[in-house]
Every structure is written in C-alpha cells, then in structure tokens.
N, C-alpha and C positions, 0 to 999 in steps of 0.2 A: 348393528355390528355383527360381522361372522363369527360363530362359534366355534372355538377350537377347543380340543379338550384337555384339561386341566395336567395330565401325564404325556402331552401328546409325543414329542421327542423318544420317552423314555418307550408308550407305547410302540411305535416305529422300530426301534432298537428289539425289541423283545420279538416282534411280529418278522421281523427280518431274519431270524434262528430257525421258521419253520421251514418245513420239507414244502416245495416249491407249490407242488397241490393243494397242497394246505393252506399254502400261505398268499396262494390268489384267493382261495375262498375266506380265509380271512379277511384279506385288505376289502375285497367287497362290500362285507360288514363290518369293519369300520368307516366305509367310507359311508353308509349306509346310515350309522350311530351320528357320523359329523351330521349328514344332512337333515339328521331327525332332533338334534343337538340333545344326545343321550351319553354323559358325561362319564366313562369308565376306565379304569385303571389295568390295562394289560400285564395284569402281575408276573407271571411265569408262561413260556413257550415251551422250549426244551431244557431238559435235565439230563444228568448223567446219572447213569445206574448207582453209582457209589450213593449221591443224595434220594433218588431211589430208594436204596436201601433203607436210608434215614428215616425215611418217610415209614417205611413198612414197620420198620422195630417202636416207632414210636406211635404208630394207629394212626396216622395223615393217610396212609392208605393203605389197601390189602392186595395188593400185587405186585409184584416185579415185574410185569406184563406191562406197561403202562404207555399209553400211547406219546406222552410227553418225553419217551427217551427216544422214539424213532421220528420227532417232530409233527409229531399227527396232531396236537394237543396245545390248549395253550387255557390260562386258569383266569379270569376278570374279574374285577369287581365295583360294583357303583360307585360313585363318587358326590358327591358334594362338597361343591366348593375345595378343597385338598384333604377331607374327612374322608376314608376308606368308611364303604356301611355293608360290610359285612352278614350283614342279617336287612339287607335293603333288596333282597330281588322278590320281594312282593311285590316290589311298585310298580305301577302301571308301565310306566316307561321301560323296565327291565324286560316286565313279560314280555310286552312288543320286540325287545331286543333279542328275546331267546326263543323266540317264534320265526322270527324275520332266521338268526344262526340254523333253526332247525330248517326252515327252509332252501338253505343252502348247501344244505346235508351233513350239518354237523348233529351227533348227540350232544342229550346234556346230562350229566350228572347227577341233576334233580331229579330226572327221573328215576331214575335208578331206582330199585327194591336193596331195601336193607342197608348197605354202606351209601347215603345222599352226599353226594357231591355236588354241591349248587354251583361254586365258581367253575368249574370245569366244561371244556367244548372239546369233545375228542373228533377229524375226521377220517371216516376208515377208511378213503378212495377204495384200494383196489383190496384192504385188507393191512392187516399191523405190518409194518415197515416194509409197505411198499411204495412211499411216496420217493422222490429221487431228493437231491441238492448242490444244481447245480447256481443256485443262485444265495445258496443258504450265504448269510451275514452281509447280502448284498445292503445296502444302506438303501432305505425308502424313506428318501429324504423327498421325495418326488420334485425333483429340483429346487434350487436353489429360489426362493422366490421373496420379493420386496414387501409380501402382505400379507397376513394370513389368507382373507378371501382370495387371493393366486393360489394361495400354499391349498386350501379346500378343493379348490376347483380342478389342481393337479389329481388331485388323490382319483378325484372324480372321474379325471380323463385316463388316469393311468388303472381304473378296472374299468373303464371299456373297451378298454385296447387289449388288454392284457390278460382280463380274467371274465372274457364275453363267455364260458360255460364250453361247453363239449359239445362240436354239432353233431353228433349223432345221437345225442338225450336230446339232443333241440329236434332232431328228425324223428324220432321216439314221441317227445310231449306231442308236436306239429299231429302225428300220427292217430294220437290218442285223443287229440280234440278235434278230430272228424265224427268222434261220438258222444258226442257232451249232453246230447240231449236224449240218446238212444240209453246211454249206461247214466244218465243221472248226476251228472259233476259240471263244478263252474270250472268256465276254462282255463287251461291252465297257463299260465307265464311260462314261454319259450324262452326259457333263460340258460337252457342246457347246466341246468344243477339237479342233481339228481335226490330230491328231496320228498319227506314222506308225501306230500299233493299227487308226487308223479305217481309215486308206486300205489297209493288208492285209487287214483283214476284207470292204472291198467289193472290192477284188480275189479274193476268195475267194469271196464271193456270186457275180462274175461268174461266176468259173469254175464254180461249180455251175448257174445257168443256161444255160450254154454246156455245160455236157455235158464240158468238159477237165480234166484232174489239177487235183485243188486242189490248189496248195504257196503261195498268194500272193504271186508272180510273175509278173506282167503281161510274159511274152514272146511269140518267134514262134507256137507254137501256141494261145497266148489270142487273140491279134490276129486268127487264120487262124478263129478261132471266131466272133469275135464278128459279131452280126445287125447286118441295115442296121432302123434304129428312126428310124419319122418321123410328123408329124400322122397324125391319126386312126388310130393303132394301136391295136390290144385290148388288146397286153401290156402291162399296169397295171404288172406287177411291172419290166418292164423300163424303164418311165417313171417310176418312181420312185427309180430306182437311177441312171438319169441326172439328174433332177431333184437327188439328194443331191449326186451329184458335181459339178451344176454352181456349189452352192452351196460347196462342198469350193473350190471353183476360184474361189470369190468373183464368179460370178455368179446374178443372181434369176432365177428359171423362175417367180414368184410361187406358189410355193408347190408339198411332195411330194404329187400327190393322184392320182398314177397318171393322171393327162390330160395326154395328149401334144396341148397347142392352141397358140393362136396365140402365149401369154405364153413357154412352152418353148421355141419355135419362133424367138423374138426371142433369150432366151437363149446358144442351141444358137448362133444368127446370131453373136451378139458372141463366143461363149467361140473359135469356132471363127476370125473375124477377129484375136482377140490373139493366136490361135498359129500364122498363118501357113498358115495349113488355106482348102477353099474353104469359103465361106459361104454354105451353101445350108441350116441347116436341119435335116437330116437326120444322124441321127449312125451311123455305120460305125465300120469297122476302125480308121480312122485317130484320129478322135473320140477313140474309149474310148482310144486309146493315149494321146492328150494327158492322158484324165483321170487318167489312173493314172502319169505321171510321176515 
C-alpha cells in the first residue's frame, strides 16, 4: 500500500501560503518525506504580524523579524497515526527528515543557541522577504487523481519539473567536484540547492587553492591565505569559484566562465555593499570571509 500522510490535504493547504522559493523547496521535501514514508503535520507556513505579535508577548517567540510572516518559513511536526509528538524529533526518522530539509538549504531551529525552536524550517533564499508570490494559495492539489499511489507519484513529477534547483549552484557543485579528491569531499548531489554540503566543499576547494589544511572551516588561517582576485586576472579557477559563491550569496556575476570582467566586477560591487564591506570590486580576505559565512 502507498503511503500518504496522515494531514496530507491540510499539509498541501498550508505549504501552498509560501513565498514561491520556498515553497518549491518545500514540496521537494515533502515529496521526499512521502517517499521515505515519514508521517508529519505541516502546522503553520505564513502568519500575519498581528499573530506575530501574539507569539512575542507570550514567549512562542522573540522576534518580529520572523521569516513566517514574509513566507520563508513554515513549523512541522511528527506524527503518529493522528497523535501530534511534539517532543518526537529525536527519532531517527525526523533526524533523517531535518538533514535531508538542511540539505536543501533550509535552517532549523534546533539548532539555534538559546531560544530552540525544533518544529521550525526557516529558508533565507536571497535574504528575509525576498522570496516573491506569485503562485502563493495556488492549490497543490497535484491534480485531481483516482488513487493515492497517482496522487504520490504526481507530487513526485511535479518537483521535477518544477523545483529541479538553480542551474547555476548546479554549474557551481558540477565545478566543485572536479576536486573531490584534491580538497577531500564526497561528491556532491548536482541538485542545484544550495545546502551546507555545497558550501564546505567550496570551502574545501578554497583551502586547496590556498595551499591551507583542508578541514572545511573557513577561519583565521584560511582568511590569512586567501589572494586579493580582481578584473583582468588569469586565474580562471579562482574566478569561478567566486563567481559560484556569488551566486551561492544570491547574486549574478552573469554567469561561471572563469572571466573576472566588468559583469563580476558589478557583482563583487553589490555582494560586497550588502555586507557592509568597501565596494571596490576586488575580492580579498575580507570578501571570501562574507562568502563562506
């Protein structure tokens, strides 16, 4: 018998409120959860600041910043049989389930220092409320179908069609496992999601271009390595590995083609103005440090 999940409707309904980015990377892992038949309750997506508020005055949370109000966000929880378990993501099956979410570049809450938020999956695409919605409340009902095993196998076909990842992280990973055995990392899934795997493995790339211990830890002696890289440079290798991460960082370099030119250069401009860095351009020590954050 196909497994469907016990809220599955109501999940759908809920997962349908997110911001469009969101909300491919969501269905992925649900569709993900069906296949593994990992049975959870899609509690909350988006919220309105007024309940926001609610939340903050009563200690459900500590901010008004919350990625749940600009659909970045959405709250699960396990299930058995129609019993919410609340205190159930020890179990094996969850972890795998917030491993498989962290892979697809959501945070989780659990992790978090101090305020633990375990049902929570916030995803920042490009930063707080910059996902769009032009699809919000659309119904993922993934057509109408006669059985559930259609109903599963829709879900299925409709994130590969629809939520195959970004190919330019897919031209990024592709990039970065040309050196799997040089910088020390298993390969990595071309799935164009941009997920902690990606960003230790070009962590790992770097430090094998830099000449420092690979352990995929961008600290003081990566930073004290890294080259100053600007227009008209030779090293290809090294302009494409910022080219990936500025795309990692959500912004366009128009494209990985190893030419550090003008289009980079505008790039490098803005990645380096959103973090407070000067805007000159050129990427240094400081740079790679924002990319590897």
């Amino acid at each position: 018998m196909t497994f469907i999940p016990t809220y599955h409707e109501r999940n759908l309904k809920n997962l349908a409120q997110l911001g469009d980015n969101t909300k491919m990377a969501a269905i992925t892992w649900y569709a993900w959860l069906i296949a593994n038949e990992i049975d959870v309750l899609i509690h909350e997506t988006i919220r309105t600041l007024t309940t926001q508020k609610g939340y903050l005055a009563s200690g459900k949370s500590q901010t008004l910043k919350s990625y749940h109000i600009v659909g970045q966000a959405l709250d699960f929880v396990p299930v058995d049989g129609k019993e919410t378990l609340w205190d159930g993501y020890g179990k094996s099956d969850i972890k795998r389930a917030i491993a498989k979410a962290k892979e697809l570049g959501f945070k989780w809450g659990g992790d978090w220092s101090g305020f633990i938020d375990k049902p929570h999956l916030e995803f920042h695409y490009k930063g707080y409320g910059t996902d769009t919605f032009k699809t919000k409340g659309a119904t993922i009902s993934l057509a109408v179908t006669e059985s559930i095993k259609e109903e599963v196998a829709a879900v299925k076909d409709v994130v590969k069609v629809e939520t195959d990842g970004d190919a330019n992280i897919k031209k990024l990973q592709t990039f970065l496992n040309g050196y799997t055995k040089k910088a020390s990392f298993t390969k990595l899934v071309v799935d164009g999601y941009k997920g902690p795997k990606t960003k230790t493995a070009a962590i790992r790339v770097f430090q094998y271009f830099s000449n420092v211990t690979i352990d995929g830890v961008f600290g003081k002696k990566s930073k004290a390595a890294a080259p100053t890289v600007k227009k008209g440079t030779t090293w290809s290798k090294w302009t494409r590995l910022i080219q990936g991460m500025l795309y990692y960082n959500g912004f366009n370099p128009q494209g990985i083609d190893g030419v550090f030119g003008n289009d980079t250069v505008a790039a490098v401009k803005a990645f380096q103005k959103a973090n407070g860095l000067v805007a000159d351009g050129v990427v240094g020590p400081a740079t790679f440090a924002k990319f590897f954050e």
